[in-house]
N, C-alpha and C positions, 0 to 999 in steps of 0.2 A: 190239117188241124186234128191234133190227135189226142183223145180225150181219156181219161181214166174214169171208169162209172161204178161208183162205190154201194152197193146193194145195201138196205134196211135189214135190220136183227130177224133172225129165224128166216131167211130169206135167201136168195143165191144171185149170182152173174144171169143164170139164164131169166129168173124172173126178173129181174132186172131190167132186162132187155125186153120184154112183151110188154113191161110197164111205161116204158121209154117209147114204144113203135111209133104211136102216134106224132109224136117229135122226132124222132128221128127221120121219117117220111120224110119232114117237112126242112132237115137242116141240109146245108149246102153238102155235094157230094165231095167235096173236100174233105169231112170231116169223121175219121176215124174214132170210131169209141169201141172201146177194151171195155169187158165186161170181164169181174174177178170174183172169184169165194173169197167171203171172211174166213181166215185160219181155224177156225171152230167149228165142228159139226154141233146142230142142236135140233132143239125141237120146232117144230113149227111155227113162225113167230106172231104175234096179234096183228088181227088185222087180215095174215095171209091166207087168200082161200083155200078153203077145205077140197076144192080141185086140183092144186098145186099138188104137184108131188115132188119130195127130196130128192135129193140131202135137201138139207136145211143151216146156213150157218149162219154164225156171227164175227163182228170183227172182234171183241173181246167175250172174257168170263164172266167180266163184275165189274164195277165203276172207282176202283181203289185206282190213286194216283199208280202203282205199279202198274195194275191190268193195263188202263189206258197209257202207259208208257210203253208196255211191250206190241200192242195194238198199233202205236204210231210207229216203233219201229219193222214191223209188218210192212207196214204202208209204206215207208219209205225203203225196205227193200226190194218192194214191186216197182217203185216209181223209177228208183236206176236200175233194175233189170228187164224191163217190158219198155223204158223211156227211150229218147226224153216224151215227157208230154205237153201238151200246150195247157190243159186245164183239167179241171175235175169235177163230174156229175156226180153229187152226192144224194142220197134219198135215206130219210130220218138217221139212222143211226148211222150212215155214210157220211152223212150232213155232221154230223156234232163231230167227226172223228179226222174231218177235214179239218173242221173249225181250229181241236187241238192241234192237229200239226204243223196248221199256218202260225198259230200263237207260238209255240214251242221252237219253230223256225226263227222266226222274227225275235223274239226276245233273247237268244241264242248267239243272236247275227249269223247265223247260218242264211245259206242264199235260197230261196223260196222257188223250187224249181217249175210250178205251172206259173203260167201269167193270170190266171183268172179262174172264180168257181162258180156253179151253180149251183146252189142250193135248194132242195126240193123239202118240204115238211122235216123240218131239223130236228131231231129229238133234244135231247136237255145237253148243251156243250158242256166236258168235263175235260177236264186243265189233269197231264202227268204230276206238275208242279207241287210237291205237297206244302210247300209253302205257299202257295196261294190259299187267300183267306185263310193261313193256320192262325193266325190270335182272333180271328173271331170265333174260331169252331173249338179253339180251347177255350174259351170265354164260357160257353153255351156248356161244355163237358164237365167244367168248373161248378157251374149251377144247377147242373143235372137238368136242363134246362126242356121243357116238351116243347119241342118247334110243334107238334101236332096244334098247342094251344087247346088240350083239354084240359091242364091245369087251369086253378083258376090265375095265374102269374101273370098272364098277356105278356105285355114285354116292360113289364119293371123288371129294372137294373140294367136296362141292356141300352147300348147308345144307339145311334139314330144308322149308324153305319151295321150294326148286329141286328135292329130292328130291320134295315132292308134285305138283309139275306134270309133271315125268319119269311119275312114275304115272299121272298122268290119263293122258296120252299111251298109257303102254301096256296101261293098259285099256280103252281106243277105239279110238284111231285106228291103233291098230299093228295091232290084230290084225283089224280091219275091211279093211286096206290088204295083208294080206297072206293074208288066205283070201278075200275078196272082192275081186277087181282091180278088178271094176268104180264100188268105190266111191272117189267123187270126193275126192282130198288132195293135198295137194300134197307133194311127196318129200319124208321124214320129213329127210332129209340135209339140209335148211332148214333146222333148227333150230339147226346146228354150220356153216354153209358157206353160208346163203342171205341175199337183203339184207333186211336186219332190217326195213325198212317193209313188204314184203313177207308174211312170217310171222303165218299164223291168231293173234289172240291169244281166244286162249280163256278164257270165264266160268267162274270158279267162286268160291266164299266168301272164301277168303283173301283176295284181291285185290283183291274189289273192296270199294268204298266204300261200297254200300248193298245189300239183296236188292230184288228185285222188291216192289213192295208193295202193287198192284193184287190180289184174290183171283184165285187160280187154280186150275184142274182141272187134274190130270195123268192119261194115261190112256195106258196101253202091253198089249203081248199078253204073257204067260209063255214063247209059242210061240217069240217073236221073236230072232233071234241075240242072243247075250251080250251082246257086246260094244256092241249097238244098245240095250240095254235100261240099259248104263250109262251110255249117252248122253243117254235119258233122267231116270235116277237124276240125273246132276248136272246136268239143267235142275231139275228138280224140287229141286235143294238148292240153288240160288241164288232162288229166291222165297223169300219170306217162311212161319214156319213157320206162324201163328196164321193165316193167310187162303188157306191150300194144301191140298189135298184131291187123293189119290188113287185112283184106279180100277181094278183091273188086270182083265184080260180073259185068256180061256182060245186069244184069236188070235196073230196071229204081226204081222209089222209092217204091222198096218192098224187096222180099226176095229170096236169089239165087235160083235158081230152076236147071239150069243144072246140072250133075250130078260130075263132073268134080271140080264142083265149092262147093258143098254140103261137100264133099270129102275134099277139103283145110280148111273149115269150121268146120269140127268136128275134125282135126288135131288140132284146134287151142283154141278148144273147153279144148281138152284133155290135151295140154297145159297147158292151167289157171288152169284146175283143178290141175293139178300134181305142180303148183308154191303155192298153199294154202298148 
Protein backbone atom coordinates (compact mmCIF):
# COMPACT_ATOMS: atom_id res chain seq x y z
CA UNK A 1 0.00 0.00 0.00
CA UNK A 2 1.75 2.84 -1.17
CA UNK A 3 0.99 6.30 -0.09
CA UNK A 4 1.93 9.84 -1.08
CA UNK A 5 2.29 12.20 2.20
CA UNK A 6 1.61 15.72 1.14
CA UNK A 7 3.35 18.17 3.81
CA UNK A 8 1.46 21.62 5.27
CA UNK A 9 2.83 25.35 4.01
CA UNK A 10 6.30 26.37 5.32
CA UNK A 11 6.87 22.82 6.26
CA UNK A 12 8.82 19.84 4.47
CA UNK A 13 8.60 15.76 3.68
CA UNK A 14 10.95 15.22 6.67
CA UNK A 15 8.49 17.15 9.11
CA UNK A 16 6.16 15.42 7.81
CA UNK A 17 7.08 12.41 8.59
CA UNK A 18 7.74 12.99 12.61
CA UNK A 19 4.42 14.37 12.45
CA UNK A 20 2.89 11.11 10.98
CA UNK A 21 5.16 8.66 13.60
CA UNK A 22 2.71 8.09 15.90
CA UNK A 23 0.38 6.52 12.94
CA UNK A 24 2.64 5.30 11.22
CA UNK A 25 3.83 2.99 14.28
CA UNK A 26 0.53 1.82 14.22
CA UNK A 27 -0.48 1.20 10.26
CA UNK A 28 0.04 -2.28 8.71
CA UNK A 29 3.68 -2.90 7.54
CA UNK A 30 2.45 -3.19 4.14
CA UNK A 31 2.12 0.17 3.82
CA UNK A 32 4.68 2.47 2.09
CA UNK A 33 4.46 6.24 2.49
CA UNK A 34 6.71 8.70 0.35
CA UNK A 35 7.33 11.79 1.93
CA UNK A 36 7.99 14.96 -0.78
CA UNK A 37 9.00 18.91 -0.61
CA UNK A 38 6.55 21.36 -1.91
CA UNK A 39 8.32 22.84 -5.20
CA UNK A 40 9.05 26.14 -3.17
CA UNK A 41 11.36 27.10 -0.69
CA UNK A 42 9.97 29.59 2.01
CA UNK A 43 9.90 30.66 5.17
CA UNK A 44 8.92 28.94 8.14
CA UNK A 45 5.31 28.12 8.09
CA UNK A 46 2.51 29.02 11.13
CA UNK A 47 2.13 26.78 13.44
CA UNK A 48 5.86 25.22 12.66
CA UNK A 49 8.08 24.84 15.65
CA UNK A 50 10.74 27.20 16.24
CA UNK A 51 12.91 23.68 16.77
CA UNK A 52 12.40 22.75 13.17
CA UNK A 53 15.02 23.44 11.11
CA UNK A 54 14.77 24.01 7.12
CA UNK A 55 14.46 24.29 4.28
CA UNK A 56 11.16 25.11 4.60
CA UNK A 57 8.61 24.81 1.52
CA UNK A 58 5.37 25.18 0.09
CA UNK A 59 3.39 23.45 -2.65
CA UNK A 60 2.36 26.96 -4.22
CA UNK A 61 3.29 30.89 -4.31
CA UNK A 62 -0.20 32.38 -3.88
CA UNK A 63 -3.80 31.08 -4.17
CA UNK A 64 -4.65 32.57 -8.00
CA UNK A 65 -6.35 29.91 -10.13
CA UNK A 66 -2.85 29.80 -12.11
CA UNK A 67 -0.63 29.26 -8.91
CA UNK A 68 -2.90 26.36 -7.86
CA UNK A 69 -2.94 25.13 -11.48
CA UNK A 70 0.76 24.79 -11.63
CA UNK A 71 0.81 23.40 -7.93
CA UNK A 72 -1.55 20.57 -9.08
CA UNK A 73 0.48 19.97 -12.02
CA UNK A 74 3.54 19.37 -9.60
CA UNK A 75 1.68 16.90 -7.99
CA UNK A 76 0.64 15.03 -10.67
CA UNK A 77 4.13 14.96 -11.94
CA UNK A 78 5.28 13.35 -8.68
CA UNK A 79 2.38 11.05 -8.83
CA UNK A 80 3.47 9.22 -12.43
CA UNK A 81 7.05 9.51 -11.48
CA UNK A 82 7.43 8.10 -7.84
CA UNK A 83 3.74 5.95 -8.73
CA UNK A 84 1.65 4.47 -8.97
CA UNK A 85 0.09 5.05 -5.65
CA UNK A 86 -2.70 3.62 -3.72
CA UNK A 87 -3.63 6.92 -1.84
CA UNK A 88 -2.66 10.18 -0.32
CA UNK A 89 -1.78 11.76 3.18
CA UNK A 90 -2.49 15.16 3.00
CA UNK A 91 -1.81 17.76 6.21
CA UNK A 92 -3.55 21.44 5.85
CA UNK A 93 -2.19 22.85 2.74
CA UNK A 94 -1.43 19.13 1.47
CA UNK A 95 -5.10 18.52 2.34
CA UNK A 96 -6.74 21.46 0.13
CA UNK A 97 -4.13 20.71 -2.66
CA UNK A 98 -5.39 17.09 -2.81
CA UNK A 99 -8.84 18.34 -2.63
CA UNK A 100 -8.09 20.57 -6.01
CA UNK A 101 -6.56 17.76 -7.99
CA UNK A 102 -9.34 15.23 -7.17
CA UNK A 103 -11.84 17.98 -8.35
CA UNK A 104 -9.77 19.04 -11.35
CA UNK A 105 -9.42 15.17 -12.12
CA UNK A 106 -12.94 14.39 -12.09
CA UNK A 107 -14.52 17.13 -13.78
CA UNK A 108 -11.91 16.78 -16.46
CA UNK A 109 -12.77 12.92 -16.82
CA UNK A 110 -9.32 12.39 -16.44
CA UNK A 111 -8.85 9.02 -14.36
CA UNK A 112 -8.16 9.71 -10.59
CA UNK A 113 -5.15 7.68 -10.00
CA UNK A 114 -5.17 6.98 -5.85
CA UNK A 115 -8.17 5.10 -4.73
CA UNK A 116 -8.46 6.98 -1.55
CA UNK A 117 -7.28 10.23 0.81
CA UNK A 118 -6.73 11.08 4.10
CA UNK A 119 -7.09 14.11 5.05
CA UNK A 120 -5.62 15.79 8.13
CA UNK A 121 -6.54 19.80 9.21
CA UNK A 122 -7.34 20.82 5.49
CA UNK A 123 -6.64 24.43 5.03
CA UNK A 124 -9.21 26.59 2.79
CA UNK A 125 -9.63 24.13 -0.66
CA UNK A 126 -9.00 26.34 -3.73
CA UNK A 127 -10.24 25.20 -7.35
CA UNK A 128 -7.30 26.13 -10.63
CA UNK A 129 -10.79 26.68 -12.45
CA UNK A 130 -11.14 30.46 -12.84
CA UNK A 131 -14.39 29.84 -13.80
CA UNK A 132 -15.59 28.53 -10.75
CA UNK A 133 -17.71 31.05 -8.93
CA UNK A 134 -16.47 33.81 -11.60
CA UNK A 135 -20.11 35.68 -11.73
CA UNK A 136 -20.23 35.70 -8.31
CA UNK A 137 -16.80 37.34 -7.60
CA UNK A 138 -17.70 39.67 -10.72
CA UNK A 139 -20.75 40.42 -9.01
CA UNK A 140 -19.00 41.60 -5.59
CA UNK A 141 -16.09 43.58 -8.08
CA UNK A 142 -18.95 45.21 -9.81
CA UNK A 143 -20.14 46.77 -6.37
CA UNK A 144 -16.91 47.17 -5.01
CA UNK A 145 -18.37 45.18 -2.67
CA UNK A 146 -16.35 44.75 1.28
CA UNK A 147 -16.86 40.87 1.98
CA UNK A 148 -14.86 42.29 5.35
CA UNK A 149 -18.50 43.70 6.14
CA UNK A 150 -17.10 47.02 7.58
CA UNK A 151 -19.21 48.93 5.27
CA UNK A 152 -22.25 49.50 6.48
CA UNK A 153 -23.92 47.33 3.01
CA UNK A 154 -24.22 43.79 4.84
CA UNK A 155 -25.38 42.02 1.91
CA UNK A 156 -28.00 44.27 0.03
CA UNK A 157 -28.15 43.60 -3.52
CA UNK A 158 -26.45 40.48 -3.34
CA UNK A 159 -28.63 37.02 -3.89
CA UNK A 160 -28.74 34.44 -1.34
CA UNK A 161 -26.13 32.22 -3.47
CA UNK A 162 -23.40 35.60 -3.22
CA UNK A 163 -24.62 36.02 0.29
CA UNK A 164 -23.21 32.32 0.96
CA UNK A 165 -19.76 32.80 -0.43
CA UNK A 166 -19.54 36.36 1.59
CA UNK A 167 -20.01 33.83 4.47
CA UNK A 168 -17.55 31.48 3.78
CA UNK A 169 -15.29 34.31 3.58
CA UNK A 170 -16.04 35.43 6.97
CA UNK A 171 -15.87 32.45 8.63
CA UNK A 172 -12.16 31.65 7.33
CA UNK A 173 -10.42 33.66 5.97
CA UNK A 174 -11.51 36.90 7.56
CA UNK A 175 -11.00 36.06 10.80
CA UNK A 176 -7.82 33.83 10.25
CA UNK A 177 -6.45 37.17 8.40
CA UNK A 178 -7.12 39.21 11.14
CA UNK A 179 -6.18 37.51 14.53
CA UNK A 180 -3.54 35.47 12.76
CA UNK A 181 -1.29 37.99 10.43
CA UNK A 182 0.64 35.45 9.66
CA UNK A 183 -1.50 33.56 7.71
CA UNK A 184 -0.93 33.40 4.08
CA UNK A 185 -4.31 35.53 1.90
CA UNK A 186 -4.29 37.66 -0.12
CA UNK A 187 -6.05 41.20 0.75
CA UNK A 188 -9.59 40.41 1.33
CA UNK A 189 -10.02 44.22 -0.68
CA UNK A 190 -9.44 41.59 -3.92
CA UNK A 191 -12.56 40.51 -3.78
CA UNK A 192 -14.22 44.33 -4.56
CA UNK A 193 -10.93 46.14 -6.39
CA UNK A 194 -8.51 43.18 -7.34
CA UNK A 195 -7.94 41.47 -11.06
CA UNK A 196 -10.53 38.93 -11.26
CA UNK A 197 -7.92 36.20 -12.69
CA UNK A 198 -6.20 36.77 -9.90
CA UNK A 199 -8.84 35.91 -6.79
CA UNK A 200 -8.68 32.49 -4.75
CA UNK A 201 -11.66 30.84 -6.18
CA UNK A 202 -12.80 28.76 -3.49
CA UNK A 203 -14.68 25.06 -3.27
CA UNK A 204 -17.58 24.58 -1.78
CA UNK A 205 -21.12 22.59 -2.73
CA UNK A 206 -23.04 25.08 -4.56
CA UNK A 207 -20.82 25.75 -7.14
CA UNK A 208 -19.38 23.15 -8.06
CA UNK A 209 -20.46 20.46 -10.48
CA UNK A 210 -19.68 17.41 -8.65
CA UNK A 211 -18.22 16.37 -4.85
CA UNK A 212 -15.22 14.59 -4.59
CA UNK A 213 -15.95 10.93 -4.97
CA UNK A 214 -12.90 9.02 -4.31
CA UNK A 215 -13.53 7.82 -0.17
CA UNK A 216 -12.16 9.98 2.19
CA UNK A 217 -10.98 10.53 5.82
CA UNK A 218 -11.18 13.71 7.34
CA UNK A 219 -9.42 14.41 10.56
CA UNK A 220 -8.86 17.80 12.43
CA UNK A 221 -7.97 18.67 16.44
CA UNK A 222 -11.23 20.27 18.65
CA UNK A 223 -8.08 22.28 20.05
CA UNK A 224 -7.51 23.77 16.77
CA UNK A 225 -8.54 27.76 16.00
CA UNK A 226 -12.22 28.15 14.80
CA UNK A 227 -11.84 29.53 12.23
CA UNK A 228 -9.19 26.60 10.88
CA UNK A 229 -11.58 23.99 11.79
CA UNK A 230 -14.19 25.51 9.38
CA UNK A 231 -11.77 25.19 6.99
CA UNK A 232 -11.78 21.95 7.42
CA UNK A 233 -15.62 21.50 7.88
CA UNK A 234 -15.94 22.70 4.17
CA UNK A 235 -13.19 20.47 2.81
CA UNK A 236 -15.09 17.78 4.32
CA UNK A 237 -18.66 19.10 2.70
CA UNK A 238 -17.47 19.13 -0.65
CA UNK A 239 -16.66 15.24 -0.81
CA UNK A 240 -18.88 12.92 -1.31
CA UNK A 241 -21.33 12.04 1.85
CA UNK A 242 -21.76 7.95 1.43
CA UNK A 243 -17.57 7.56 0.99
CA UNK A 244 -16.52 10.46 3.90
CA UNK A 245 -15.74 9.59 7.29
CA UNK A 246 -14.67 11.67 10.08
CA UNK A 247 -12.26 11.67 12.95
CA UNK A 248 -11.88 14.27 15.38
CA UNK A 249 -9.10 14.47 17.81
CA UNK A 250 -8.62 16.05 21.36
CA UNK A 251 -5.19 18.20 19.40
CA UNK A 252 -4.92 21.42 17.91
CA UNK A 253 -3.72 21.92 14.19
CA UNK A 254 -1.73 18.70 13.86
CA UNK A 255 -2.09 15.13 14.22
CA UNK A 256 -3.96 12.79 16.73
CA UNK A 257 -1.38 11.51 19.00
CA UNK A 258 -3.52 9.83 21.65
CA UNK A 259 -3.65 6.39 21.49
CA UNK A 260 -7.39 5.98 21.65
CA UNK A 261 -7.77 8.37 18.85
CA UNK A 262 -4.89 6.70 16.40
CA UNK A 263 -7.11 3.52 17.01
CA UNK A 264 -10.66 5.35 15.36
CA UNK A 265 -8.04 6.62 12.67
CA UNK A 266 -6.80 3.45 11.26
CA UNK A 267 -10.50 1.89 11.60
CA UNK A 268 -11.29 4.53 9.18
CA UNK A 269 -8.29 4.11 7.41
CA UNK A 270 -9.15 0.44 6.70
CA UNK A 271 -12.50 1.58 5.71
CA UNK A 272 -11.65 3.73 2.58
CA UNK A 273 -9.36 1.19 1.75
CA UNK A 274 -12.02 -1.83 1.77
CA UNK A 275 -14.87 0.93 -0.34
CA UNK A 276 -11.93 1.07 -3.41
Amino acid sequence: MKILCLHGLGSSGFILEKQLSNLRRELDPSFDLVFVDGPFETERGPGVSKYESGPFFSHTQDFSPAEISQAIQHLQDTLEEQGPFDGIFGFSQGSALTLAYLYQQQTAGDDVPVKFACLFSSAMPISPDVSLGETIISKLRGLEYDVTGRSDGSARGLTREEQEFVQILQRTVLPATIHHPEFPWPDLDAYAHGELEAIPRVMYPTIMTQRIQIPTVHSWGLGDIECLIRMSELSRSICEESVSRTVLHSGAHDMPKKPSEIKALLRMIDWAIVQT
